[in-house]
C-alpha positions as CSV (number, residue, x, y, z in Angstrom):
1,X,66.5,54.0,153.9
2,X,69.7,53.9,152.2
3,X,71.7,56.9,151.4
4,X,74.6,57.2,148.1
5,X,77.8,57.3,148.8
6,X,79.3,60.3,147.6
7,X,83.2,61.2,146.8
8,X,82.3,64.9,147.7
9,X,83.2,65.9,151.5
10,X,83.7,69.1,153.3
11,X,87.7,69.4,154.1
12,X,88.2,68.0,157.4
13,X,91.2,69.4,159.8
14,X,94.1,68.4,158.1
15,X,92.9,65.2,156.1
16,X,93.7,65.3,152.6
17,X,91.2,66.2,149.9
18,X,90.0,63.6,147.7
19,X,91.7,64.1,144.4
20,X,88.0,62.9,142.7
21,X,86.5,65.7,144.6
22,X,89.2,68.3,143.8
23,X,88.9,67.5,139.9
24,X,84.9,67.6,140.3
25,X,85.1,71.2,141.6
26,X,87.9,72.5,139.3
27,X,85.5,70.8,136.4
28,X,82.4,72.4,137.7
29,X,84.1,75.8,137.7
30,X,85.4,75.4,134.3
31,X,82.0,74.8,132.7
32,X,80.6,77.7,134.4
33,X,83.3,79.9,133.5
34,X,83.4,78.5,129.7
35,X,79.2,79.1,129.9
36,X,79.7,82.6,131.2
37,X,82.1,83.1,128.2
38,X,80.4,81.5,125.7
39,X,76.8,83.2,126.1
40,X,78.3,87.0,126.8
41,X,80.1,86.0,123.0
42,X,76.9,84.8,121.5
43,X,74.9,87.5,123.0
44,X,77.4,89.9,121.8
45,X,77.3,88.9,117.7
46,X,80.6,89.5,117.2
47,X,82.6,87.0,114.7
48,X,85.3,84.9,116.2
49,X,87.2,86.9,113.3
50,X,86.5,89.9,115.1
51,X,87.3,89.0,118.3
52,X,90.7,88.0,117.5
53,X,91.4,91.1,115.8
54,X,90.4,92.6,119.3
55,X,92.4,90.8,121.1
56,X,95.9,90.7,118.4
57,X,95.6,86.5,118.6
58,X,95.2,84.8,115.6
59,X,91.9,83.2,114.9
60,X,92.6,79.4,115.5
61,X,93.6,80.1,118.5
62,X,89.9,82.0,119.3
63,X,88.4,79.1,118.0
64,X,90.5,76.5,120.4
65,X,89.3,78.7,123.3
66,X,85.6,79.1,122.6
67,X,85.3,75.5,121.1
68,X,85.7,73.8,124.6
69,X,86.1,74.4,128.3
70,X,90.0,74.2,128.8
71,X,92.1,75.8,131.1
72,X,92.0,79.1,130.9
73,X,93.8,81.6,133.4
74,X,92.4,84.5,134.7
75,X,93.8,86.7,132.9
76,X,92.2,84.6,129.6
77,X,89.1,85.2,131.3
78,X,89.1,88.9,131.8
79,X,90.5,89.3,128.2
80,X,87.7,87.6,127.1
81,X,85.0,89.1,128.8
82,X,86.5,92.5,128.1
83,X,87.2,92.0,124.6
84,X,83.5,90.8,123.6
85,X,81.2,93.2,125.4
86,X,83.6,95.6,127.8
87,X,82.2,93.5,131.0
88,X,84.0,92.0,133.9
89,X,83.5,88.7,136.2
90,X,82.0,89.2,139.4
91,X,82.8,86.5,141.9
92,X,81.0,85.2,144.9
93,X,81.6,82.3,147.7
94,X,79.2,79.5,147.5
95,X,79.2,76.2,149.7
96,X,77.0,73.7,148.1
97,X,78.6,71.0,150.9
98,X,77.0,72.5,153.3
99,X,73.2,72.4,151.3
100,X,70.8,69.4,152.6
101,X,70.9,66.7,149.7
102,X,68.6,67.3,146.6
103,X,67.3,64.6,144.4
104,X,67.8,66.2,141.0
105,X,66.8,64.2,138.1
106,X,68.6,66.3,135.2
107,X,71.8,67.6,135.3
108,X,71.7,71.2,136.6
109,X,73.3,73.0,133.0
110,X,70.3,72.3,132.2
111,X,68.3,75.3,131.8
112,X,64.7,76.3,131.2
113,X,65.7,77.3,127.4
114,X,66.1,73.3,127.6
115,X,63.1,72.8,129.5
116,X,60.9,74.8,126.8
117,X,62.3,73.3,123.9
118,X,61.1,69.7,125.3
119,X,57.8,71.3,126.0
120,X,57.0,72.8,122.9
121,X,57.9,69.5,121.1
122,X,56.1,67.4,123.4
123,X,53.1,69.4,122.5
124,X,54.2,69.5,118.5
125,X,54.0,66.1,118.5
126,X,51.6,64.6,121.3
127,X,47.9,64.9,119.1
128,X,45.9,66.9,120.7
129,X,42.4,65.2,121.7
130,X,40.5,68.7,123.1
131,X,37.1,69.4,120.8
132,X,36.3,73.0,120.0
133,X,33.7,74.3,122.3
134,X,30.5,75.9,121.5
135,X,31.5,79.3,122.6
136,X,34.8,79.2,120.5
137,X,32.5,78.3,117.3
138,X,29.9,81.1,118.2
139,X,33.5,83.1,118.2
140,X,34.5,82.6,114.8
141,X,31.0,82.6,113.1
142,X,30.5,86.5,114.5
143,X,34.3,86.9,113.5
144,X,33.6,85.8,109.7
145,X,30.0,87.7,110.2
146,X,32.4,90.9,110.8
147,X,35.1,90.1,107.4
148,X,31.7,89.8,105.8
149,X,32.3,86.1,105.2
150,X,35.2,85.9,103.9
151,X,36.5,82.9,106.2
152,X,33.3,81.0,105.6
153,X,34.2,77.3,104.5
């Protein structure tokens, strides 16, 4: 059994770190720092308009900052967060090196929002072959019996 190679190690006494696995973790963190971001502003309705005026920045530069992940100093974050809804980051340490392999088959931003969506238009468009039972007929005749008939066809 073969395993991938991988560009991601643990840091090792005083061995240099892989610049591929330094811009991998800076990338990972801006995505989930520019997700954190984005939904608290979505969440929040405010207008980009509006958060500009909160912040004394003109709008264009609003729209640069929510249009993309970019690099955004801490202090850009806490503006940010504070601006749209009051709230602050909370951090945490996490060290997925040190996690047994997984075998993931979808990138992990995606979320179960994501995996609903696909569901409900698998089932929108997949015909569905199921036959109404008996008991679900008897159901609707005493149902029409009850409107007096009026959904009779």
């Amino acid at each position: 059994m073969s395993q991938s190679a991988t560009f991601l190690y643990k840091p090792f006494a005083r061995d240099q770190i892989d610049v591929a696995t330094l811009a991998y973790f800076r990338q990972r963190n801006r995505g989930r720092i520019y997700s954190l971001v984005l939904d608290e502003f979505v969440q929040s309705g405010l207008t980009q308009a509006d958060l500009a005026a909160r912040l004394g920045k003109r709008p264009e530069i609003i729209c640069r900052w929510l249009g993309s992940p970019g690099n955004w100093g801490i202090d850009t974050v806490s503006d940010l967060l504070f601006a749209i809804k009051g709230a602050e980051a909370e951090y945490s340490i996490h060290y997925p090196l040190d996690e047994p392999p997984s075998n993931y088959c979808e990138p992990e931003w995606l979320s179960e929002a994501d995996d609903a969506a696909r569901r409900q238009l698998i089932e929108t468009t997949t015909p569905s072959i199921a036959a109404p039972m008996p008991s679900d007929i008897g159901q609707t005749l005493v149902i029409d019996e009850i409107n007096g008939g009026q959904n009779a066809a």
